[in-house]
N, CA, C and O of each residue as an XYZ file, in Angstrom:
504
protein
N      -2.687      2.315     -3.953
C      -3.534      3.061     -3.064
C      -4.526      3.840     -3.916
O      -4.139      4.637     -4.771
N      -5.882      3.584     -3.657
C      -6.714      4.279     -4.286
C      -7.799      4.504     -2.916
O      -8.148      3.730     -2.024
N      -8.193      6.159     -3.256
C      -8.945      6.485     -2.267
C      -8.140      6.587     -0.868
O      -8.684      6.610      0.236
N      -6.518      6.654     -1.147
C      -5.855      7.494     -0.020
C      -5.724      5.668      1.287
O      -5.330      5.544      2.447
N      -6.310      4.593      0.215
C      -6.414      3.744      1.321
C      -5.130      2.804      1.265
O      -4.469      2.984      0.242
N      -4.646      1.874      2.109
C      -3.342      1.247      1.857
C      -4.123     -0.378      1.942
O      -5.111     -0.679      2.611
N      -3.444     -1.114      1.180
C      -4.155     -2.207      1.088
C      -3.390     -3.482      1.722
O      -2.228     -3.390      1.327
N      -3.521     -4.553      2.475
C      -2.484     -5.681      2.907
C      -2.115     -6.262      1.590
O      -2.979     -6.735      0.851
N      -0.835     -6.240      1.272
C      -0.604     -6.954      0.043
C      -0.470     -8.583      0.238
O      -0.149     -9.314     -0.699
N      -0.767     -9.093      1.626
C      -0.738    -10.556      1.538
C      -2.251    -10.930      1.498
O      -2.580    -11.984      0.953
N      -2.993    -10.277      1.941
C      -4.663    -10.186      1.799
C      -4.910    -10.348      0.602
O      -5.509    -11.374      0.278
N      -4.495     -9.317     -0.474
C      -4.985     -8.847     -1.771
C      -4.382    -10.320     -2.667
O      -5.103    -10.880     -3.492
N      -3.219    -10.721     -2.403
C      -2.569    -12.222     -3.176
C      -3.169    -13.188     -3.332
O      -2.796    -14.089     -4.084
N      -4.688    -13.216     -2.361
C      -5.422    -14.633     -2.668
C      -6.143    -14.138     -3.803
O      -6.663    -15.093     -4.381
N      -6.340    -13.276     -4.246
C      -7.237    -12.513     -5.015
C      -6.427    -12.699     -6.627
O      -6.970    -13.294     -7.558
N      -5.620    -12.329     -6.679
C      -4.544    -11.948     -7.406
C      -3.508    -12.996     -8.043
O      -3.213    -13.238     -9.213
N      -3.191    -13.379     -7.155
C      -2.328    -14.928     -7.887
C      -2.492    -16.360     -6.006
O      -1.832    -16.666     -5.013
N      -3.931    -16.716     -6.728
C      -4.185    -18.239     -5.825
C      -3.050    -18.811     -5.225
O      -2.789    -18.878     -4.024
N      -2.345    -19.251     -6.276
C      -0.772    -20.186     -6.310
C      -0.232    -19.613     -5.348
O      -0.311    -20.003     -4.183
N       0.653    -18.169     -5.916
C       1.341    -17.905     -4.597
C       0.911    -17.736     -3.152
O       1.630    -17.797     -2.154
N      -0.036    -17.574     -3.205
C      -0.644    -17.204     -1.638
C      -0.615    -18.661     -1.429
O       0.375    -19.055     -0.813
N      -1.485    -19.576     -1.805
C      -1.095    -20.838     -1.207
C       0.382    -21.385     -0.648
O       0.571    -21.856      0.474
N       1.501    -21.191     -1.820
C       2.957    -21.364     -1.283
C       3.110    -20.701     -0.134
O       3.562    -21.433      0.746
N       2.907    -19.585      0.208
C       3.357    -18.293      0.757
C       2.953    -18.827      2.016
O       3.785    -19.010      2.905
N       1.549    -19.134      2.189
C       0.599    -19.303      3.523
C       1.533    -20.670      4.037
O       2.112    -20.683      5.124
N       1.567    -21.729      3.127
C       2.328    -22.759      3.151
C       3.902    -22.284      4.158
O       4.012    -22.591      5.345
N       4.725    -21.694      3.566
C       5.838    -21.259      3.930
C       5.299    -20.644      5.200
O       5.599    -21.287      6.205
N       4.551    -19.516      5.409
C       4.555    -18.857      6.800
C       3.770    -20.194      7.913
O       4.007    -20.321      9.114
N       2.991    -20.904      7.229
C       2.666    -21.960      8.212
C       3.659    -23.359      8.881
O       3.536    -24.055      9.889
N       4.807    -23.325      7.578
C       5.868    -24.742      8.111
C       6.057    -24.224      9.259
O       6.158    -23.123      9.800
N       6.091    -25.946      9.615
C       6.443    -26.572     11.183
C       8.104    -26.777     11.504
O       8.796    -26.612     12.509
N       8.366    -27.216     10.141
C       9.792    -27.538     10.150
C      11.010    -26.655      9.984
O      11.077    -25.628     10.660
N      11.876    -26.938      9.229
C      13.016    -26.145      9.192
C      13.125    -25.312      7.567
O      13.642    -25.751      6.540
N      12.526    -24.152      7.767
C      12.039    -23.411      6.661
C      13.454    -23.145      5.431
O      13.287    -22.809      4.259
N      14.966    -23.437      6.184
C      15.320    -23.725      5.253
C      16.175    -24.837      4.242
O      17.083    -24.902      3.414
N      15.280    -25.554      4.886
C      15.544    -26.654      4.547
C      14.684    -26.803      2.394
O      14.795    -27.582      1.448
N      13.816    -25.308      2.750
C      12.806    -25.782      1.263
C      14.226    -24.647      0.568
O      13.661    -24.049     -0.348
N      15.716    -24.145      0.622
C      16.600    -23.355      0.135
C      15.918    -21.666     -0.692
O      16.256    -21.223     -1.790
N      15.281    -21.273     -0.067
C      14.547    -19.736     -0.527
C      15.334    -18.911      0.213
O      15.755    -18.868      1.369
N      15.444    -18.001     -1.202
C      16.125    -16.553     -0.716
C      15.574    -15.372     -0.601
O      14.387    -15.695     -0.661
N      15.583    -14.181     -0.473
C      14.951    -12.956     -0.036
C      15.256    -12.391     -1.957
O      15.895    -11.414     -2.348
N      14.449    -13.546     -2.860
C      14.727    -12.645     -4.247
C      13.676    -14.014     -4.884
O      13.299    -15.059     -4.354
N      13.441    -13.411     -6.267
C      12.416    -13.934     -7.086
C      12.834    -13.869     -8.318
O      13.277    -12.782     -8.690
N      12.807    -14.976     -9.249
C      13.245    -15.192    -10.328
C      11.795    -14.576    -11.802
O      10.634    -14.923    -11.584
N      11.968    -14.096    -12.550
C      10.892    -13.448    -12.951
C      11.403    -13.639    -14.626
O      12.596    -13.447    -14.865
N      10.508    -14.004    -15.711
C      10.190    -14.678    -16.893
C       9.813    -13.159    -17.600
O       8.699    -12.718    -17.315
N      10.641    -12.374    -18.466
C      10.769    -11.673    -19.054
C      10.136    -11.707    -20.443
O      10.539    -10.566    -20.670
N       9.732    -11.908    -21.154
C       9.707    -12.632    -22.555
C      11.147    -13.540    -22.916
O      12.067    -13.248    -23.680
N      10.928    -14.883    -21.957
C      12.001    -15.446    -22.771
C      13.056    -15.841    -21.530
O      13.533    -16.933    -21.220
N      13.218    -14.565    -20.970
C      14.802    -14.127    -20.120
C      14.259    -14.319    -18.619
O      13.105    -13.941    -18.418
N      14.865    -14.783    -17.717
C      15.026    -15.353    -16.693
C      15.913    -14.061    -15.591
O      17.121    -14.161    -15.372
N      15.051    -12.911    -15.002
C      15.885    -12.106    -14.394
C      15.577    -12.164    -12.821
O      14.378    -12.230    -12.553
N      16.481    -12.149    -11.720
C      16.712    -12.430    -10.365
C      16.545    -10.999     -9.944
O      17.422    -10.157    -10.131
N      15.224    -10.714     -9.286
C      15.243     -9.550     -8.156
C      15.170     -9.773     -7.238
O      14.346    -10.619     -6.890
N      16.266     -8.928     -6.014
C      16.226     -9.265     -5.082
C      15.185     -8.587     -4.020
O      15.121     -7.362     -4.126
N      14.611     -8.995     -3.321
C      13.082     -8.392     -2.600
C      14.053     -7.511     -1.303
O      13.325     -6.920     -0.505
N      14.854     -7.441     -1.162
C      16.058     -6.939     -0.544
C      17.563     -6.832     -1.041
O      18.208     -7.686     -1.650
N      17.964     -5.551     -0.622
C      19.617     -5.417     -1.099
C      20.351     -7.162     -1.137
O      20.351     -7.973     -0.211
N      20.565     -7.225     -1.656
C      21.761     -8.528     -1.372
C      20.793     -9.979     -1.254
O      21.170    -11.084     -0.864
N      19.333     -9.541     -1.763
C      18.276    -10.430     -1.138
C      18.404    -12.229     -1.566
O      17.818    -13.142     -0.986
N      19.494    -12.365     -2.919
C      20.159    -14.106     -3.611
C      20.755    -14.287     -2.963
O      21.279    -15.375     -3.206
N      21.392    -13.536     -1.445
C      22.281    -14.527     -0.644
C      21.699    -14.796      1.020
O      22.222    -15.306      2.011
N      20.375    -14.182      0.752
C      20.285    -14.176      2.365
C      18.834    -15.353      2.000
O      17.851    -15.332      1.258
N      19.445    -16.324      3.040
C      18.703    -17.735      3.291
C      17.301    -17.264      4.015
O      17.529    -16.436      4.897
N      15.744    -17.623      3.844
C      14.904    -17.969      4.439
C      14.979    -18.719      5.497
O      15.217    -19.919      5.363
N      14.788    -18.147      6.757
C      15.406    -18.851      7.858
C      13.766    -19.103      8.731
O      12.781    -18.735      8.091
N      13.592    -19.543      9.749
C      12.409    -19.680     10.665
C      12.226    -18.625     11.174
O      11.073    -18.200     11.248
N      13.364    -17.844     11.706
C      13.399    -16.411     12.153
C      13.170    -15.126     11.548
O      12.940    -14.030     12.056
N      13.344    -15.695      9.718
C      13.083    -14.499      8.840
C      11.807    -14.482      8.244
O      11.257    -13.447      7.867
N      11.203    -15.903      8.130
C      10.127    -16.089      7.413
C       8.913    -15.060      7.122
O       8.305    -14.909      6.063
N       8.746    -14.460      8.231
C       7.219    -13.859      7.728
C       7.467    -12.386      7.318
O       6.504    -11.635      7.168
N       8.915    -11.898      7.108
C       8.919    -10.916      7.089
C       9.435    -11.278      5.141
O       9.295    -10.357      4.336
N       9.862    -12.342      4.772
C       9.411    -13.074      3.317
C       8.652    -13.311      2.951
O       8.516    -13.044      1.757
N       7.705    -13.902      3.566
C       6.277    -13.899      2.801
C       5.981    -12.242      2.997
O       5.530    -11.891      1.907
N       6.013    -11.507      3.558
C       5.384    -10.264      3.541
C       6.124     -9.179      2.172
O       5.598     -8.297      1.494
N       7.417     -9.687      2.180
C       8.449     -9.046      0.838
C       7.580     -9.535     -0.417
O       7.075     -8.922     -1.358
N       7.607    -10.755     -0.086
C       7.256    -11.446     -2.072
C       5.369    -11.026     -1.888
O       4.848    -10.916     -2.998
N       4.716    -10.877     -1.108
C       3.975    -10.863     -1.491
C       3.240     -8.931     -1.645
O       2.251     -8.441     -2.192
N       4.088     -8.527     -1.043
C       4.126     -6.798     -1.474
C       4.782     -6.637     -3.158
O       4.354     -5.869     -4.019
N       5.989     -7.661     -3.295
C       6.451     -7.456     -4.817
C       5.654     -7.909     -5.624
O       5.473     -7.370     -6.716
N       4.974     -9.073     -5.207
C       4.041     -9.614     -6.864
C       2.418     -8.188     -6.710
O       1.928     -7.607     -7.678
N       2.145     -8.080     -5.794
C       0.750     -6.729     -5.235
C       1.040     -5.789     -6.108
O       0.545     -5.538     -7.206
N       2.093     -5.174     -5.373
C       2.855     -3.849     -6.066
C       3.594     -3.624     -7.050
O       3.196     -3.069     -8.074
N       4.865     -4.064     -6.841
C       5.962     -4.384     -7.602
C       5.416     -4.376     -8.895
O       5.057     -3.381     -9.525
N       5.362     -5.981     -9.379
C       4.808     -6.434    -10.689
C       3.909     -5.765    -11.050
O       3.993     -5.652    -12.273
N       2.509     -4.892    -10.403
C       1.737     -4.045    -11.296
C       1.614     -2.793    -11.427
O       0.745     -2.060    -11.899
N       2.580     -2.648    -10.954
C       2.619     -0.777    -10.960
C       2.268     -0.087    -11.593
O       1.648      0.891    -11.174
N       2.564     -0.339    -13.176
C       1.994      0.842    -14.426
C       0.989      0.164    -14.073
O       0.341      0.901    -13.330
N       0.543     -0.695    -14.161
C      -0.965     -1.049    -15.072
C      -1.988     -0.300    -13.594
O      -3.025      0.323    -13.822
N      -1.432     -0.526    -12.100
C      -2.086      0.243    -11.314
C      -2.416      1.899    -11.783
O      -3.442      2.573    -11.871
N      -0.777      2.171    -12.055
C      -0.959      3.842    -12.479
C      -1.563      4.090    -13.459
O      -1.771      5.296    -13.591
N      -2.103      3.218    -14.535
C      -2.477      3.581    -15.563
C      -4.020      4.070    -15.428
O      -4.580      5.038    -15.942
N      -4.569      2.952    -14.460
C      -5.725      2.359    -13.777
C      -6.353      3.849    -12.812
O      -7.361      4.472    -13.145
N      -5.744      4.087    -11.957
C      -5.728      5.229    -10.864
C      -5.865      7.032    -12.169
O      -6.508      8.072    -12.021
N      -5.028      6.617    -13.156
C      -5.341      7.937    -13.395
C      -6.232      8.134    -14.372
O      -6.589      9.245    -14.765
N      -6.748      6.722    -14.936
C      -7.999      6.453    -15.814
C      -9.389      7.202    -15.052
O     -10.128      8.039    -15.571
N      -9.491      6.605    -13.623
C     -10.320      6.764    -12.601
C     -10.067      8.349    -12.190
O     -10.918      9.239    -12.173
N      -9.133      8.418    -11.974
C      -8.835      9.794    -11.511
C      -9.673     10.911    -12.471
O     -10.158     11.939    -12.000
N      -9.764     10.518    -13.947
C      -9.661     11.319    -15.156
C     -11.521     11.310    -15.287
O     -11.928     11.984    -16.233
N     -12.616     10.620    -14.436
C     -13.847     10.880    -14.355
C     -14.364     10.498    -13.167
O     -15.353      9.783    -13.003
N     -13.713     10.962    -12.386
C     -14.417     11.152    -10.549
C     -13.538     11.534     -9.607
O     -12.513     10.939     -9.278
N     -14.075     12.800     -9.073
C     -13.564     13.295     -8.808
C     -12.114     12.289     -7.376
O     -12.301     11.340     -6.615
N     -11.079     12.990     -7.597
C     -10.459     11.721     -6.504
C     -10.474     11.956     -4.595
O      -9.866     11.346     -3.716
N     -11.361     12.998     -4.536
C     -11.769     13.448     -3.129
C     -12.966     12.478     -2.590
O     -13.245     11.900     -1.540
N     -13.474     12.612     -3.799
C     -14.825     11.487     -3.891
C     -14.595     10.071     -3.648
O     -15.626      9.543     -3.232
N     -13.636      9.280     -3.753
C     -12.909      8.272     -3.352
C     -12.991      7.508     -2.435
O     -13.255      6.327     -2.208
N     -12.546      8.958     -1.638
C     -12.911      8.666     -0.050
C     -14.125      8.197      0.744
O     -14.134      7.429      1.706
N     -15.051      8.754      0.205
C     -16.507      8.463      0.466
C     -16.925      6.797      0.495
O     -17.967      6.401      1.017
N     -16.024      5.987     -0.094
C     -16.452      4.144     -0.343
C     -15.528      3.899      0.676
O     -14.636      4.679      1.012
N     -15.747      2.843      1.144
C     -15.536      1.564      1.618
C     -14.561      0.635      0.397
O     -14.834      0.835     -0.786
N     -13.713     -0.120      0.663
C     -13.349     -0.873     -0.266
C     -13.909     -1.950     -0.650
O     -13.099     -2.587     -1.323
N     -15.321     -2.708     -0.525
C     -15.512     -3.264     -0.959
C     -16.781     -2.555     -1.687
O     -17.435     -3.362     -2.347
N     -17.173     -1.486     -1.706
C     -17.986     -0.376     -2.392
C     -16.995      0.226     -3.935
O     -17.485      0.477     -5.037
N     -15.953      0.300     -3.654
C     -14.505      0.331     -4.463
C     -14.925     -0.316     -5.508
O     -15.341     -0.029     -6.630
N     -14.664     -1.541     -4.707
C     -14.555     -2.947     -5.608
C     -15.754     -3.248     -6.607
O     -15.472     -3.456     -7.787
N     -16.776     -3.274     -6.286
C     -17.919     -3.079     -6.898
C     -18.664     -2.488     -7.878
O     -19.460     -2.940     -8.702
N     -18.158     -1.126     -7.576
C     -18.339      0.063     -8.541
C     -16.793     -0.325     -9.930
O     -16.807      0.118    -11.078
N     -15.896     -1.033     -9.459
C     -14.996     -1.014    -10.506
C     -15.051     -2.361    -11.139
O     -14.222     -2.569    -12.025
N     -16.029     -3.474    -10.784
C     -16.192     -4.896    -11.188
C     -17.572     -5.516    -11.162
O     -18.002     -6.651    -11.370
N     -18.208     -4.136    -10.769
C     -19.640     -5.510    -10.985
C     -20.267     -6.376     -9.639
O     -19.589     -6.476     -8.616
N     -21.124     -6.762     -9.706
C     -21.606     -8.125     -8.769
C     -20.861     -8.992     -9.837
O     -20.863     -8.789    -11.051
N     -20.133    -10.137     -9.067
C     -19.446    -11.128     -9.639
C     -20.676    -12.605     -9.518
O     -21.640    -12.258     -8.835
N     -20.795    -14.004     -9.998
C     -22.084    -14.290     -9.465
C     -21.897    -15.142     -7.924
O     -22.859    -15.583     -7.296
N     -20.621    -15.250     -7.531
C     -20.713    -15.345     -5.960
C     -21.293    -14.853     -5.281
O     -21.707    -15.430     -4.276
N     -21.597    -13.436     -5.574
C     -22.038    -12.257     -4.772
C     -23.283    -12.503     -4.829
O     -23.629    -12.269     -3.671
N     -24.304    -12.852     -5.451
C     -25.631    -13.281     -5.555
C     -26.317    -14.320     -4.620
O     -27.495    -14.628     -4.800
């Protein structure tokens, strides 16, 4: 949250990691029997090396992706890779910003005024 604003973390994932949002959109769009693809409410994550299982919920390696649970999984994994996974580098980020404007001032943009002021015209934008 910057500028007091809250952001959709399944919005922000196409942005952020292509791949998963494609799976993700994939998964919230099957027709079929969602668990039939065997996904659990947890994510396997590449440490330097080491292979560690978080669960996106208490107990989240035993509870099956079901048709009935689905979108409230894509909405878990894709708040954990948003949030989760960047947290310092967000906090680091927020208090960089914080540290030459004022953070009342914040408020005053729009997020894609945000975005801009912190990246540039990209040359899509042209």
């Amino acid at each position: 949250m910057l500028g007091g604003r809250r952001l959709c973390a399944f919005d922000e994932l196409s942005q952020l990691d292509p791949e998963l949002y494609r799976n993700l959109t994939f998964v919230k769009k099957y027709d079929g029997d969602v668990s039939d693809l065997s996904l659990t409410f947890s994510i396997d994550e590449d440490f330097m090396g080491k292979i560690n299982t978080v669960d996106l919920v208490p107990g989240g390696r035993t509870i099956q992706v079901t048709n009935e649970n689905k979108i409230d999984y894509v909405h878990r994994m894709a708040h954990h890779r948003v949030f989760s996974q960047t947290k310092q580098q967000c906090r680091a980020f927020v208090a960089g910003a914080q540290s030459v404007l004022n953070p009342a001032w914040l408020f005053l943009f729009a997020p894609h005024e945000l975005q801009f002021i912190i990246s540039g015209y990209t040359s899509h934008d042209r």
